[in-house]
C-alpha positions as CSV (number, residue, x, y, z in Angstrom):
1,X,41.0,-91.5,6.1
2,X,41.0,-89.5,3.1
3,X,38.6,-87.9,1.0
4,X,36.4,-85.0,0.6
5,X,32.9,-83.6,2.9
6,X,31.9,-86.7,3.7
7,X,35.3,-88.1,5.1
8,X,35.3,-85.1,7.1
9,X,32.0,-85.2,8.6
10,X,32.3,-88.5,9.7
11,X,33.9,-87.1,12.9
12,X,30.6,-85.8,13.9
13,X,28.9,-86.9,16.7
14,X,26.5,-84.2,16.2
15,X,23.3,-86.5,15.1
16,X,24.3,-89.8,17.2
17,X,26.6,-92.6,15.1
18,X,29.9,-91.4,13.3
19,X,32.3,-93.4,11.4
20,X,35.3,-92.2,12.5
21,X,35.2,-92.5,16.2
22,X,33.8,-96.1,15.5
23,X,36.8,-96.8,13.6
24,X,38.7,-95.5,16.4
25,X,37.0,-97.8,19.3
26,X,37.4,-100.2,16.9
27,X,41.3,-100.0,16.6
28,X,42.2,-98.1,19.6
29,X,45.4,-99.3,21.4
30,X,45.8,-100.7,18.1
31,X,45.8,-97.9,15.1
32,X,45.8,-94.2,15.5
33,X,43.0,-93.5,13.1
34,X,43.5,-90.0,11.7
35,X,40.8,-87.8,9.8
36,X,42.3,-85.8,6.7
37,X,38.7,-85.4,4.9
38,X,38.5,-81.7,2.8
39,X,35.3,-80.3,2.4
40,X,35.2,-79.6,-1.3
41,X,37.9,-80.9,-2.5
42,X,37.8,-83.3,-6.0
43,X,40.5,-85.8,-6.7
44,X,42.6,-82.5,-8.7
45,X,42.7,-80.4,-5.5
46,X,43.8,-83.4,-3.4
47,X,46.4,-84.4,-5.5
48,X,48.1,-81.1,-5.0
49,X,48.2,-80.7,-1.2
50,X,48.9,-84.9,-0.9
51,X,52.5,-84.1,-0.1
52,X,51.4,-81.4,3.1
53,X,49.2,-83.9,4.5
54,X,50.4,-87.4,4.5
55,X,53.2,-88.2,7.0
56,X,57.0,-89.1,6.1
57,X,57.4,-92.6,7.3
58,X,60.6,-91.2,9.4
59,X,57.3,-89.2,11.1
60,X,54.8,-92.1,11.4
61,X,53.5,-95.2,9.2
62,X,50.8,-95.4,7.4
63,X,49.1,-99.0,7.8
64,X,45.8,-98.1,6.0
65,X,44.4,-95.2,3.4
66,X,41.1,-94.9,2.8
67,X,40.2,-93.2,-0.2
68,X,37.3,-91.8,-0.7
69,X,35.9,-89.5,-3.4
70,X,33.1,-88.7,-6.5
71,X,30.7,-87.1,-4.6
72,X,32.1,-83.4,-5.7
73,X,33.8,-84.4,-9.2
74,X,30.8,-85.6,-10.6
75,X,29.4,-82.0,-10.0
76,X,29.4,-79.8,-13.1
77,X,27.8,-76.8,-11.6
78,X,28.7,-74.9,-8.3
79,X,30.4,-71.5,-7.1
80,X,33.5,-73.5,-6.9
81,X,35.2,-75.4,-9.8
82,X,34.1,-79.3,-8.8
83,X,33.8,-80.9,-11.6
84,X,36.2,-83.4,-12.6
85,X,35.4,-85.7,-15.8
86,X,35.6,-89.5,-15.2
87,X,38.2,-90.5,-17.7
88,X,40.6,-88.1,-15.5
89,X,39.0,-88.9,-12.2
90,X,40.1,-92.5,-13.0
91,X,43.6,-91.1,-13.6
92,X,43.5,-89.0,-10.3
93,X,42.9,-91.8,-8.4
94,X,45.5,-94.2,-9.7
95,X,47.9,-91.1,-10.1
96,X,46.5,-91.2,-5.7
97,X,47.6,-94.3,-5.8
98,X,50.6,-94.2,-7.1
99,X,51.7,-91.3,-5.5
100,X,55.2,-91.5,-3.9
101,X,53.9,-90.0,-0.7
102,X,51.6,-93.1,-0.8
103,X,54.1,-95.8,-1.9
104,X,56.5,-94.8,0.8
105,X,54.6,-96.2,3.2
106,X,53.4,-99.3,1.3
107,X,49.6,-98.8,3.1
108,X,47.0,-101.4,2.7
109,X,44.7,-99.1,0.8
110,X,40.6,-99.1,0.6
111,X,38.9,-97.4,-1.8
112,X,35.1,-96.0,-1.1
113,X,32.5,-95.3,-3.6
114,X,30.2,-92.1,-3.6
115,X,26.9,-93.1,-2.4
116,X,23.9,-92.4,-4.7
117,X,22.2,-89.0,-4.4
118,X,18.7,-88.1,-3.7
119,X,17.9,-85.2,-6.4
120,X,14.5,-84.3,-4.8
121,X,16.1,-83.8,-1.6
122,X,19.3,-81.4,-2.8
123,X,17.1,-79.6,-4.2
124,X,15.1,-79.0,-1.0
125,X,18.3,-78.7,0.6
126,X,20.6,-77.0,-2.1
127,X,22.2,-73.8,-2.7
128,X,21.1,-71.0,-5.1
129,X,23.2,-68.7,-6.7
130,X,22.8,-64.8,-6.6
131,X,19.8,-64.7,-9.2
132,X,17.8,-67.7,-7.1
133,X,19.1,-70.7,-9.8
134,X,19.3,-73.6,-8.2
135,X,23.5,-74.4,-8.0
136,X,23.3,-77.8,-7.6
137,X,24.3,-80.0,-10.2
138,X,24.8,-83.3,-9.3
139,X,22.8,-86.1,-10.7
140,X,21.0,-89.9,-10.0
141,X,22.9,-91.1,-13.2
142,X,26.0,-89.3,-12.9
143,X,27.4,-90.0,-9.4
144,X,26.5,-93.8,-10.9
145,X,29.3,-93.4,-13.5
146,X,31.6,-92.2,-10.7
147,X,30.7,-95.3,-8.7
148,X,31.9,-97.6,-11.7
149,X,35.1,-95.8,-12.1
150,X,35.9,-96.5,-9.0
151,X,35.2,-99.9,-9.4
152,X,37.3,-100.1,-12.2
153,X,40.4,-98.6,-10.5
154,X,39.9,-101.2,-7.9
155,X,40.1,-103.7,-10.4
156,X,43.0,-102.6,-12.3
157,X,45.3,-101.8,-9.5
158,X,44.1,-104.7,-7.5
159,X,42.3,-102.4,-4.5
160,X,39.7,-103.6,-2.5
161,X,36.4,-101.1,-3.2
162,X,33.9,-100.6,-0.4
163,X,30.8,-100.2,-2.3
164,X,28.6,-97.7,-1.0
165,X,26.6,-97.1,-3.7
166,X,25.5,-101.0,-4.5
167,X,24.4,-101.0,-1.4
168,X,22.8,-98.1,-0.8
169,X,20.6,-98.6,-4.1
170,X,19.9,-102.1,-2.7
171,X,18.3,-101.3,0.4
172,X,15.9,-98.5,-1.9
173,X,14.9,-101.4,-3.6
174,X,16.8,-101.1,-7.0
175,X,17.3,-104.3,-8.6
176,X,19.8,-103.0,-11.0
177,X,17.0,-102.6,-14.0
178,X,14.9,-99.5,-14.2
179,X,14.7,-96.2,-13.5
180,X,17.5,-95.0,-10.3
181,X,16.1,-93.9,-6.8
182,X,16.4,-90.8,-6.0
183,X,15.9,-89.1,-9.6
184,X,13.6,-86.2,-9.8
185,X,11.3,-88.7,-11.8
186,X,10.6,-90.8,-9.0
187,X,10.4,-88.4,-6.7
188,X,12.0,-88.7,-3.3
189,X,13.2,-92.3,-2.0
190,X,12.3,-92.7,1.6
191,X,15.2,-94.8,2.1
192,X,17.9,-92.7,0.8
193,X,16.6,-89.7,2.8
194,X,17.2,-92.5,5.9
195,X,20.4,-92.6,5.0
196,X,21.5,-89.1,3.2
197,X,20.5,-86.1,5.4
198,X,20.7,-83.3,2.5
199,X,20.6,-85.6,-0.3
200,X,24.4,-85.7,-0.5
201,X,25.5,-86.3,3.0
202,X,25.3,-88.6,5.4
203,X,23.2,-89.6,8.3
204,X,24.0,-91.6,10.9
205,X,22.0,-94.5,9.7
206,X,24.5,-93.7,6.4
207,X,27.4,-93.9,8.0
208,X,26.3,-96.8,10.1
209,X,26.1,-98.3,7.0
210,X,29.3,-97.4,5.4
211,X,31.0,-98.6,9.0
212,X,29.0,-101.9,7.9
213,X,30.5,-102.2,4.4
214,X,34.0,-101.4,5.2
215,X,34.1,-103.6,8.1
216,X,33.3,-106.9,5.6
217,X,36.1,-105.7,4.0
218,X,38.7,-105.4,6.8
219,X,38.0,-108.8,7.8
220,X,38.1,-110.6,4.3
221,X,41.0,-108.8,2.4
222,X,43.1,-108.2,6.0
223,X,42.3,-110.7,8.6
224,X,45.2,-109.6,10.3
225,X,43.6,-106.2,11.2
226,X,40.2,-107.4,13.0
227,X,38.1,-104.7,14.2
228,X,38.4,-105.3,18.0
229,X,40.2,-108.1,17.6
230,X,43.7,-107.2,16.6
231,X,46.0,-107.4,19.5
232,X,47.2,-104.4,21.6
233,X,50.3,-102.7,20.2
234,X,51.8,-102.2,23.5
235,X,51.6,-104.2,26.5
236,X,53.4,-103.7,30.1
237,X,54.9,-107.6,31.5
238,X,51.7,-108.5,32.8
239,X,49.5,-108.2,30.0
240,X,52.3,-110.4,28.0
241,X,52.1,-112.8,30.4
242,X,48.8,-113.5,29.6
243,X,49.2,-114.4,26.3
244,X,47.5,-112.7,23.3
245,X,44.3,-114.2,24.1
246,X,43.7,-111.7,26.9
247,X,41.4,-109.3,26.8
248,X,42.4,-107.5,23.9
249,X,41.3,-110.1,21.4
250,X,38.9,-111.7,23.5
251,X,37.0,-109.5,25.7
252,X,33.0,-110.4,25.8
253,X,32.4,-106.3,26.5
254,X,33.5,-105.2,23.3
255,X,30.9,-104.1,21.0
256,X,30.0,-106.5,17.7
257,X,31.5,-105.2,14.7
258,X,28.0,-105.2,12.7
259,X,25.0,-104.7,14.5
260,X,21.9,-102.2,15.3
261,X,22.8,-98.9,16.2
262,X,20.3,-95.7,17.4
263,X,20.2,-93.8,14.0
264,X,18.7,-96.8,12.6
């Protein structure tokens, strides 16, 4: 899993449902599923620590990369340089892509848009500077573009995308015409705050959600790698002898892989 704040909090259990440890029932005896979200970081700083944090495949193989970024390059204002313009966001990601420490390992790779943004609510929640200016910068329309870039990579370079965003807009009721939930205009959406808990980040409703989104996609593009259905990776002479149909693949106890949770 890589990406920015929001890969990274997706370990917590802090608030009920997290998307990592659910991706971790889901493939455990299976896939190790390993957390390498950066608070902060755009697809620039990324880029330049890729080598330090990705395996060797001498050291272990990489099956799957989640990728996962927008939420801080689309932001032009902030104590730390963010901002990353989308013609070279696009380039940053296949550049990620691309990258040798990628290729070497020939991953089936994901990629994950920013969800939308809730303005009302980061600037409830957001950070002033030393003269009491609101620092947050991040906008409604902009994080939108982001969301299409990554769309576009997808299609270029033949990635599946995880769409966050669509979805996200869907539930608050956009239809794809009109003014955007969660603009200062409109005001606060109801929905989004369900789902984003700062107007950025995400709750567990949000990562329910995303958990939701990306495992549609597991199952269509690699029907191979079933959540909770993909055979155990190692098995003592007993288990073989039952025959992959055992209780790996076909155990009535496991969990569904979409369905209600308690953040929702």
């Amino acid at each position: 899993m890589l990406g920015d704040s929001l890969t990274q909090q997706s370990n917590s259990q802090e608030n009920g449902f997290a998307l990592a440890p659910k991706l971790q029932d889901a493939y455990v005896r299976r896939l190790d599923v390993v957390n390498r979200g950066f608070s902060g970081y755009n697809t620039d700083h990324i880029l330049l620590v890729l080598n330090d944090i990705l395996p060797t495949p001498q050291q272990a193989s990489v099956r799957f990369l989640t990728v996962w970024f927008g939420g801080n390059d689309c932001n032009p204002i902030g104590s730390i340089p963010q901002y990353v313009p989308v013609d070279r966001f696009k380039f940053n990601l296949g550049d990620l892509i691309s990258h040798r420490a990628v290729t070497a390992h020939e991953p089936n790779i994901i990629l994950i848009t920013p969800p939308p943004v809730d303005e009302t609510l980061l600037f409830e929640s957001g950070k002033r500077d030393a003269a009491g200016n609101f620092e947050q910068g991040r906008e409604a329309s902009g994080i939108k573009l982001y969301t299409e870039a990554v769309k576009e990579v997808g299609i270029i370079t033949g990635v599946p995308v995880v769409d966050i965003w669509s979805r996200f807009m869907s539930m608050a009721g956009w239809d794809g015409e009109g003014e955007l939930p969660g603009t200062r205009k409109l005001g606060k959406n109801e929905v989004l705050a369900s789902l984003l808990s700062d107007g950025l980040h995400l709750t567990p409703k949000g990562y329910h959600v995303v958990w939701e989104e990306l495992a549609k996609v597991l199952i269509e593009k690699f029907p191979d790698f079933p959540p909770y259905k993909m055979p155990y990776d190692v098995k003592v002479p007993w288990e073989v002898a039952r025959g992959d149909q055992y209780w790996d693949v076909n155990d009535p106890m496991m969990p569904p892989v979409v369905g209600k949770h308690s953040g929702e």
